[in-house]
C-alpha positions as CSV (number, residue, x, y, z in Angstrom):
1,X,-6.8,0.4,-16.8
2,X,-8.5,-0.1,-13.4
3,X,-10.3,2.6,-11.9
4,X,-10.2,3.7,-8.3
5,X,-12.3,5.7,-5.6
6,X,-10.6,7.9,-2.8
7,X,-13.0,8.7,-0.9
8,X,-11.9,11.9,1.2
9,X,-13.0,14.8,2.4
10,X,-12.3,18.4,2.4
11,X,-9.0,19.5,5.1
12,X,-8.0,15.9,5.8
13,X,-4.3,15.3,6.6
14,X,-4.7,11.7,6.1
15,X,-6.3,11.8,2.8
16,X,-3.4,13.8,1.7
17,X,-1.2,11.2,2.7
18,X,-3.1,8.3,1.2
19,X,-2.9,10.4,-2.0
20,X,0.7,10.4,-2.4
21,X,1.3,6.6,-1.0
22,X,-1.2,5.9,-4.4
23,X,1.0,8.1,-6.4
24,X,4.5,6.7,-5.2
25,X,3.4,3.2,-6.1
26,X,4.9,1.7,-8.7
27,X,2.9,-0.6,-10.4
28,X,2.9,-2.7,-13.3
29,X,-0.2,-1.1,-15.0
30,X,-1.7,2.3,-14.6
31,X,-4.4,3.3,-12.7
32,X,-7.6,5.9,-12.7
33,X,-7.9,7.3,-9.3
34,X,-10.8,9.1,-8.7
35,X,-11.1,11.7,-5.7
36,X,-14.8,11.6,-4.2
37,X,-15.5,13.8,-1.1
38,X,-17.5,11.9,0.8
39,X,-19.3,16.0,2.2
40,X,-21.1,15.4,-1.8
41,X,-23.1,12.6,-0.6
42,X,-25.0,13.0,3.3
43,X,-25.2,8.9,2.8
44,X,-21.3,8.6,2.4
45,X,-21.0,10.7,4.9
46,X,-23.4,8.7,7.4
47,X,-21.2,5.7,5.9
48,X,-17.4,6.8,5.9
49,X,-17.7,9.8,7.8
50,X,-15.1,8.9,10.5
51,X,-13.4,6.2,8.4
52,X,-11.7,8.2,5.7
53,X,-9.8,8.0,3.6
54,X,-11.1,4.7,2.3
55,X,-9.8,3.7,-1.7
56,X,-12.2,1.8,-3.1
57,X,-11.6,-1.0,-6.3
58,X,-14.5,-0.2,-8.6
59,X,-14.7,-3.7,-10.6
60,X,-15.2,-5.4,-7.5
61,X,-16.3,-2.9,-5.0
62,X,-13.5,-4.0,-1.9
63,X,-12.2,-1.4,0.2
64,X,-9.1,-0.7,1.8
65,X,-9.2,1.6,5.2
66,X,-6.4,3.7,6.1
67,X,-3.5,2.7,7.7
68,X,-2.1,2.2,3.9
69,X,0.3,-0.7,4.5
70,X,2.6,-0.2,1.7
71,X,2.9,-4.0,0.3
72,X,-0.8,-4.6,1.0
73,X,-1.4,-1.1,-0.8
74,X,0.6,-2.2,-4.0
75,X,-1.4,-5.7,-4.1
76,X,-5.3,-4.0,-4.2
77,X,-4.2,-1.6,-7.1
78,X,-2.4,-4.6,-9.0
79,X,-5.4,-6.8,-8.8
């Protein structure tokens, strides 16, 4: 199983979003999604502050930004 970060933050319409595109995926093997608000950290917030939410793949660190295209949503969690 691969694990995944969310990054997020507290009152974030977008985050919501990104969090049920994740969960409407169907993929091939399951997943550990992780929700981290970024307000925890003041150097995530310097960081991803204005970016979130941002899913990050924890074997190799890559990131995807919002806008979650679907397709290329489906290919990051399957890799």
């Amino acid at each position: 199983m691969n694990d995944f970060y969310l990054l997020i933050s507290d009152n974030c319409p977008l985050c919501k979003l990104a969090i049920q595109q994740i969960h409407s995926q169907e993929l091939e093997e399951p997943i550990a999604l992780h929700m981290v608000d970024i307000h925890s950290d003041p150097e995530l917030v310097k960081e991803y502050g204005a970016l979130v939410p941002v899913l990050v793949r924890e074997k190799d660190d890559q990131e995807m930004k919002w806008p979650f295209e679907p397709t290329e949503l489906k290919e990051f969690l399957s890799l």
